[in-house]
Structures are given as structure tokens and as C-alpha cells.
C-alpha positions as a LaTeX table, in Angstrom:
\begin{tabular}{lrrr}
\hline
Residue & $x$ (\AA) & $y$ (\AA) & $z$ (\AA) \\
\hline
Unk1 & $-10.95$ & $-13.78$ & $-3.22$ \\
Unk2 & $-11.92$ & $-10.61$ & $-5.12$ \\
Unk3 & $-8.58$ & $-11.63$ & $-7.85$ \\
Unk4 & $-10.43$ & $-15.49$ & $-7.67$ \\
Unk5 & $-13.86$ & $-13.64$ & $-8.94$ \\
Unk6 & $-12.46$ & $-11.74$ & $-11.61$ \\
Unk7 & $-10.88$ & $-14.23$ & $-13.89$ \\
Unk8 & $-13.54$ & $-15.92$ & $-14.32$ \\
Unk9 & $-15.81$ & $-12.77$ & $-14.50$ \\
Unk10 & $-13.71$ & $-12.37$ & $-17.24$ \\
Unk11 & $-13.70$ & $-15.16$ & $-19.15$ \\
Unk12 & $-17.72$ & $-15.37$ & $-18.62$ \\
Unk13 & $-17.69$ & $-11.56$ & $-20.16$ \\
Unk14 & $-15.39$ & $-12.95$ & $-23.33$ \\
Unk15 & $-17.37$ & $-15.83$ & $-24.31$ \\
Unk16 & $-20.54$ & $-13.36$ & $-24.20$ \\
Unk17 & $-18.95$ & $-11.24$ & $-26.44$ \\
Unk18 & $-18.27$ & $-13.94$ & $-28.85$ \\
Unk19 & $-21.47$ & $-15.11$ & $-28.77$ \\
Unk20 & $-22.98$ & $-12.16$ & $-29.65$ \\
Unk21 & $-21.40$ & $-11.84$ & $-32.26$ \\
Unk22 & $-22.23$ & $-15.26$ & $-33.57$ \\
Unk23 & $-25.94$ & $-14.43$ & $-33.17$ \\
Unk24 & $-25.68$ & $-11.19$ & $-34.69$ \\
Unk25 & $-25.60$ & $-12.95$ & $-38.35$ \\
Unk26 & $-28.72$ & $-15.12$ & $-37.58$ \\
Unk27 & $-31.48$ & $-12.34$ & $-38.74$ \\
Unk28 & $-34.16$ & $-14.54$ & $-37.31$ \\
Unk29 & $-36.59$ & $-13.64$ & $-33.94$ \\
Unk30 & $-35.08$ & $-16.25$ & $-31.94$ \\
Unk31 & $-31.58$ & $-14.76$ & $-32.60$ \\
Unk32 & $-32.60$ & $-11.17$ & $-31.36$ \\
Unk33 & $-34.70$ & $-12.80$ & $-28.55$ \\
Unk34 & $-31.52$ & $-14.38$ & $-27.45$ \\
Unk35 & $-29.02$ & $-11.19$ & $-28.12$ \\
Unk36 & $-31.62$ & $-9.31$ & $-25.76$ \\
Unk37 & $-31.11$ & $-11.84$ & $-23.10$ \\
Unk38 & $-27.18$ & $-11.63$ & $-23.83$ \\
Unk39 & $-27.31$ & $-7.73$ & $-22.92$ \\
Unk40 & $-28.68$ & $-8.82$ & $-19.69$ \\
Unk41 & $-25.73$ & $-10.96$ & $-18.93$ \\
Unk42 & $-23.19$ & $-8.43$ & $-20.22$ \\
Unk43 & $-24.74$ & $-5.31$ & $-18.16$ \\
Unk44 & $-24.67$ & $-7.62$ & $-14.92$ \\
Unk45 & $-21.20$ & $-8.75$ & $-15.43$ \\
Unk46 & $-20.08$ & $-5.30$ & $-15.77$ \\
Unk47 & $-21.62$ & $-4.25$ & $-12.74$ \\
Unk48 & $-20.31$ & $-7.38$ & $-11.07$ \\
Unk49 & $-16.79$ & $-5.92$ & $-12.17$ \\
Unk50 & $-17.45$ & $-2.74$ & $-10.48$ \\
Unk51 & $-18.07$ & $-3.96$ & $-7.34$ \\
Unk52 & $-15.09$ & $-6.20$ & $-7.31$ \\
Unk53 & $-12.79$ & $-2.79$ & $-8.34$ \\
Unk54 & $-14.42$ & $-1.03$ & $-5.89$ \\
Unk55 & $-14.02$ & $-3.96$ & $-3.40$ \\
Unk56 & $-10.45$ & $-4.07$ & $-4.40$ \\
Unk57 & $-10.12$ & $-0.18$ & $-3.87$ \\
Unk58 & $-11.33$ & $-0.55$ & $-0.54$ \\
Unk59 & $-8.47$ & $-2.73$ & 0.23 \\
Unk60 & $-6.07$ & $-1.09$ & $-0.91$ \\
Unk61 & $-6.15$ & 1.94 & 0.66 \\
Unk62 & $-3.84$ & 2.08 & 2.94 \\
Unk63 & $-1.02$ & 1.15 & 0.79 \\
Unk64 & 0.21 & 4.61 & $-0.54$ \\
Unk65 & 3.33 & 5.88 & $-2.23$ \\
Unk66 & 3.27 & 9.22 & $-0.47$ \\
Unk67 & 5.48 & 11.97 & $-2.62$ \\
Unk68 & 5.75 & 15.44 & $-1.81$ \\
Unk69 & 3.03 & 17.32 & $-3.51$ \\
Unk70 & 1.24 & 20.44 & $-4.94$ \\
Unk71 & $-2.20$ & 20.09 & $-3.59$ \\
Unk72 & $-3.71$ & 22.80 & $-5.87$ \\
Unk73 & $-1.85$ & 21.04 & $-8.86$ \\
Unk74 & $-3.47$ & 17.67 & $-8.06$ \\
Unk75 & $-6.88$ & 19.28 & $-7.45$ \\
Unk76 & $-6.78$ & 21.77 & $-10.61$ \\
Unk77 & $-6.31$ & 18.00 & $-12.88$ \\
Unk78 & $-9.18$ & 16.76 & $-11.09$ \\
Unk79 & $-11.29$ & 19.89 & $-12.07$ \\
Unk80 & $-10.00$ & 19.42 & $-15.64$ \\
Unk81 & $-10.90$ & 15.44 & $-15.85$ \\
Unk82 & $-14.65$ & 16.56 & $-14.08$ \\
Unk83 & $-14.91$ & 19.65 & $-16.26$ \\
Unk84 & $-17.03$ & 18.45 & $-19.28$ \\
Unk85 & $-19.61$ & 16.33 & $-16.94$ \\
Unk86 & $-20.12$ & 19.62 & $-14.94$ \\
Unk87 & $-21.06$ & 21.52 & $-17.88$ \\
Unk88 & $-23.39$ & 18.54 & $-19.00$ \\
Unk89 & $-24.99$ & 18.94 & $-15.58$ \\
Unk90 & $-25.18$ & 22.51 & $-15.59$ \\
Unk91 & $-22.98$ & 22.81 & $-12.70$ \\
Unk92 & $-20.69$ & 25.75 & $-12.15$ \\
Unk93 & $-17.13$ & 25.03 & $-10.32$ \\
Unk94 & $-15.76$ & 27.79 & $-8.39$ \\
Unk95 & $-12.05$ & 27.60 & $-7.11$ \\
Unk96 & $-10.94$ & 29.28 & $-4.05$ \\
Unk97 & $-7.09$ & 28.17 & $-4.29$ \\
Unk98 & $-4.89$ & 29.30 & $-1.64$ \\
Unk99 & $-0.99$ & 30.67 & $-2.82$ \\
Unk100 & 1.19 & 30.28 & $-0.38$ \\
Unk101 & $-0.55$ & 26.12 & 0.57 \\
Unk102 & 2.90 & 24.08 & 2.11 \\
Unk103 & 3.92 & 21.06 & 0.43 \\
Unk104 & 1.93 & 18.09 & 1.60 \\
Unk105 & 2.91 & 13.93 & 1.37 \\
Unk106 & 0.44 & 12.11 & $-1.42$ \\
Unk107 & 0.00 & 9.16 & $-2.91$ \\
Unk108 & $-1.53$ & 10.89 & $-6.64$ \\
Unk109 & $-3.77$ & 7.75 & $-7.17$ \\
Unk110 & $-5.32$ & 7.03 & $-4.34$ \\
Unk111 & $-5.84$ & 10.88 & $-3.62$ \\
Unk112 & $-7.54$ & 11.60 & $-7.05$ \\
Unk113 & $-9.69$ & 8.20 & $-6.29$ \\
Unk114 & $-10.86$ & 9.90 & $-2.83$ \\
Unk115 & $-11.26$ & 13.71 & $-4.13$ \\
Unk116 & $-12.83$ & 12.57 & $-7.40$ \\
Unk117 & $-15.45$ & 10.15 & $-5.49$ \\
Unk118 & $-16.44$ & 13.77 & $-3.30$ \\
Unk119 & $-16.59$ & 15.31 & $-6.74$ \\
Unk120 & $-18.94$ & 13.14 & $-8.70$ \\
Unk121 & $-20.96$ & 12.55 & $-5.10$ \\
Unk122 & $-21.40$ & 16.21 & $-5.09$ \\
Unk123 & $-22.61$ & 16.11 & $-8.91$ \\
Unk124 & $-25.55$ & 13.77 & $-8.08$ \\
Unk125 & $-26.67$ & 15.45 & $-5.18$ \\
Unk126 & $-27.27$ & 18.41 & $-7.98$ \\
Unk127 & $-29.20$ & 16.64 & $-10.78$ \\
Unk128 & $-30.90$ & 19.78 & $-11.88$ \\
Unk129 & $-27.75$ & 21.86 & $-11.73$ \\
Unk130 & $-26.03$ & 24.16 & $-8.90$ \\
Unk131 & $-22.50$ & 25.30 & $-7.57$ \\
Unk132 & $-19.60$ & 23.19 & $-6.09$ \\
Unk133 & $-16.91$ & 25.60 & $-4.63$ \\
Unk134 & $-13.14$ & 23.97 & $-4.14$ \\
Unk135 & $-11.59$ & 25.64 & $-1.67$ \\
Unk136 & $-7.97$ & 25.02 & 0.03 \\
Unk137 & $-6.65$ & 26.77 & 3.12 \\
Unk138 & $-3.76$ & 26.29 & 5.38 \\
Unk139 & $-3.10$ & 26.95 & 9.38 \\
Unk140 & $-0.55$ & 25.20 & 11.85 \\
Unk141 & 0.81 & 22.21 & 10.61 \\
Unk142 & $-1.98$ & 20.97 & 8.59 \\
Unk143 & $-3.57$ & 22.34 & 4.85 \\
Unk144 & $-7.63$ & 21.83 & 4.13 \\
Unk145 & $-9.90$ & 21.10 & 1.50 \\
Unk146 & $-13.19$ & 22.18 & 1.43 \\
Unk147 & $-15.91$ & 20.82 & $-1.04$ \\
Unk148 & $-19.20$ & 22.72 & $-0.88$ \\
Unk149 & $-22.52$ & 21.65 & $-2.94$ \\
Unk150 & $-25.77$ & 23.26 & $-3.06$ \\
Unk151 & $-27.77$ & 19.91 & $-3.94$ \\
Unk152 & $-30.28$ & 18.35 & $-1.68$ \\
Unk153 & $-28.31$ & 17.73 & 1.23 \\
Unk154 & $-27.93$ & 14.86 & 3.76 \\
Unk155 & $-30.19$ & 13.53 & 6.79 \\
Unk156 & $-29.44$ & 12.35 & 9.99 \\
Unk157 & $-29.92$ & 9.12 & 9.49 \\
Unk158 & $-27.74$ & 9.09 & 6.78 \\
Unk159 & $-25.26$ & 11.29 & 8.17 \\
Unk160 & $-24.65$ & 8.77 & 11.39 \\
Unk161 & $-23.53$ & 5.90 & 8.45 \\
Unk162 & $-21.62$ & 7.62 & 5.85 \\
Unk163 & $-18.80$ & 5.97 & 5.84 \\
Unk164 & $-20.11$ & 2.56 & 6.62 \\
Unk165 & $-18.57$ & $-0.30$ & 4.32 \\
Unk166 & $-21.35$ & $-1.42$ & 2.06 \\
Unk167 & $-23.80$ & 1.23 & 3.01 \\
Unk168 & $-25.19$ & 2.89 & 0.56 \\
Unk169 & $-28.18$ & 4.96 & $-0.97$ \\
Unk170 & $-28.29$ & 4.67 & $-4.53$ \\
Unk171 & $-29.27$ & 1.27 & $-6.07$ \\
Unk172 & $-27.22$ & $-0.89$ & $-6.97$ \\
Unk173 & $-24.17$ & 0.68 & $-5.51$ \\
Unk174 & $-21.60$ & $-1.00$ & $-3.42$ \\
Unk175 & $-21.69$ & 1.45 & $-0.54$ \\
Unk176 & $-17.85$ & 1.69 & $-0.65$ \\
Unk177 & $-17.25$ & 5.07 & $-2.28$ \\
Unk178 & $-17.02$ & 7.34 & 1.10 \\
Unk179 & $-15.42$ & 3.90 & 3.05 \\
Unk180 & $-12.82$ & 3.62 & 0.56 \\
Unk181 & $-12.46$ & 7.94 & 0.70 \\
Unk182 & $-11.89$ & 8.19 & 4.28 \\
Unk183 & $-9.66$ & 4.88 & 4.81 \\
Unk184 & $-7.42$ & 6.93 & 1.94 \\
Unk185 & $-7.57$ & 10.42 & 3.87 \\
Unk186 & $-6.58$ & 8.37 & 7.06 \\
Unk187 & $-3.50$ & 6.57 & 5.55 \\
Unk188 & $-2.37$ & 10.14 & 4.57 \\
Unk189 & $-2.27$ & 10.78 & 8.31 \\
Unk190 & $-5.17$ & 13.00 & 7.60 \\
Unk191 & $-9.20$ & 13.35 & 8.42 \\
Unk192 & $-11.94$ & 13.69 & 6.79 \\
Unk193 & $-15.08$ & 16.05 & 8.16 \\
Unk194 & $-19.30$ & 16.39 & 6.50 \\
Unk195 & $-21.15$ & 19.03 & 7.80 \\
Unk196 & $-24.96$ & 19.16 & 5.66 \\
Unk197 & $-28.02$ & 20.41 & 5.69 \\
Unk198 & $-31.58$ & 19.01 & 3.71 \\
Unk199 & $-32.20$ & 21.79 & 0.75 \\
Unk200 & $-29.07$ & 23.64 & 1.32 \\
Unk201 & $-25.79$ & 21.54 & 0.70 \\
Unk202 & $-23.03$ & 19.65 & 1.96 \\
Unk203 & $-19.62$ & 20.75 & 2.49 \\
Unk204 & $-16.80$ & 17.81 & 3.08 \\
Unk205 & $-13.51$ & 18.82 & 4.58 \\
Unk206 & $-10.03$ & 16.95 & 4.36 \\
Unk207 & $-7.50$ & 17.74 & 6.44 \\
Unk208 & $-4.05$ & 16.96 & 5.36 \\
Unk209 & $-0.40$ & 17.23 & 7.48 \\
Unk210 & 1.76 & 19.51 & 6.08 \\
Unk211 & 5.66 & 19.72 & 5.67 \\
Unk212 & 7.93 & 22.07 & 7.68 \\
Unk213 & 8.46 & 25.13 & 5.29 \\
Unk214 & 12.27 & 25.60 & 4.79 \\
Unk215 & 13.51 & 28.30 & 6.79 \\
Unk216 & 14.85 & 31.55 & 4.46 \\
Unk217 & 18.61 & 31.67 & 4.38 \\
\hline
\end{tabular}
């Protein structure tokens, strides 16, 4: 249904476009009354398309292409893509990256999609600036993440439905973000864990299955 929506989202978007650009030679107030009312329709459709990718990333989440992986490796690109919008938000990133982490089973994709949603969640909880520590460990048969903010933190109320489809805090958002993370962590075979407190932070954990180490010949 989602695939049904977006073609003609599309061709609504592309006919806007060329409209706009028709009404961009008439210099006359009726011509920027109506380009006005045209950037109305274009921010809406865009948002529209959001919530039909992040519909569509909801879906597909348990469909992975799990490869053995370098956890750190994937996480350190992450840091690098989130890098600049940290320093625009005067947020410091400090890495705690365990050596000796066993090989784990990904899917890249879908993993980025679920670490970098914890990322940028972490960077609005911290609009005037703070720390968010990365931190991976390993014990038993399993490696962790650990994501730690110091923004404002998360209530109760909010706690008991984080990872309720279409349940969400900020306006206008689709409430699918954390759904979509945690469906992802769980078709790894893995879990995901939110411990947070109002004023102080939030720390998320992901637990992932590890490979058998080869034994030393």
C-alpha cells in the first residue's frame, strides 16, 4: 500500500515542481501569492514521503543480510557520518571501543539505520549541547553497545511506550524510529535495553550474539 502511495506522491511532487517554475517568470502578486501556497504543498509532500520511508523501514526489518562483522568498524563510520552535526550542536563524542570485541552477524544497513536513529535521538535530547559516550564491551557469548546522553532524560510515562509503533513525542513524527530500531536489534537475534533518568541522561544498550572465537592452533 505504502509502494501504491508513493507513485503518485511522486508524480504530485513533479508537477509542483514544474509549476513553480512556470510561476516563477510571472513577477506579479498573484504569482508569488500562489508560489507561497506551492511551498506548502511541496513541504507536506515531503513529509508525506518520510513517513511512507519510515513506514517502509518498519517493514522491512526483519529481512537482513547478516555478514560477519567488525562492530567497532561499523560504529566508528557512524561516528564519522554524525561527526559534523555533533560539532554544530556542541556535542562532544567519547568512544570507549573495546579490542579484543568477537566477530558478530550484521546486516550493515539496517544496523546503521537502528544505531544512527539512537544517535540523532540522543542529539535532540541535548539541544543546548552535552556528551554522548559509545561504548562496546563483550562477555559470554554476546558483545554490547552502550549509548549514554546527558540531555533531559525520559519519564515514566514515556518510558512504558517507547517502542510503540506510531508513538511518538515530537510533532509531526511518525513514532516509528525506536519501533523500527528494536524490530532490527531483534532480527539480529539480539535485544535492545533504556535505562533514564529526567535531568541526567539516557543510556540505550544493544546486545548482540557473538561468533565462537577460533580456537589457537
Amino acid at each position: 500500500m505504502a509502494h501504491e502511495i508513493k507513485n503518485p506522491l511522486s508524480t504530485i511532487r513533479l508537477n509542483i515542481e514544474l509549476l513553480a517554475e512556470d510561476l516563477e517568470e510571472v513577477d506579479l502578486p498573484q504569482g508569488r501569492r500562489a508560489l507561497r501556497k506551492i511551498e506548502v504543498v511541496q513541504r507536506e509532500c515531503s513529509r508525506l514521503e518520510e513517513l511512507l520511508n519510515d513506514f517502509l523501514n518498519f517493514a522491512r526489518a526483519h529481512n537482513l543480510e547478516l555478514q560477519p562483522s567488525d562492530v567497532n568498524r561499523e560504529i566508528r563510520e557512524i561516528i564519522e557520518f554524525f561527526r559534523p552535526k555533533a560539532e554544530e550542536s556542541k556535542i562532544e563524542i567519547i568512544e570507549y571501543l573495546a579490542s579484543d570485541l568477537p566477530t558478530v552477524l550484521l546486516d550493515r544497513r539496517s544496523f546503521h539505520r537502528a544505531l544512527l536513529n539512537l544517535v540523532l535521538n540522543a542529539q535532540q535530547a541535548m539541544p543546548d549541547g552535552g556528551q554522548l559516550v559509545i561504548r562496546t564491551r563483550s562477555g559470554g557469548n554476546e558483545i554490547a553497545i552502550d549509548l549514554i546522553d546527558t540531555g533531559f532524560g525520559i519519564d515514566e510515562k514515556t518510558l512504558s511506550h517507547l517502542y510503540d509503533a506510531f508513538f511518538s513525542t515530537k510533532r509531526g513524527g511518525s513514532g516509528l524510529g525506536l519501533a523500527t530500531t528494536r524490530k532490527i536489534i531483534q532480527a539480529h537475534g539480539g535485544r535492545i535495553a533504556v535505562q533514564s533518568e529526567l535531568n541526567c541522561g539516557t543510556q540505550f544498550t544493544i546486545s548482540l550474539p557473538s561468533l565462537p572465537r577460533l580456537a589457537e592452533g
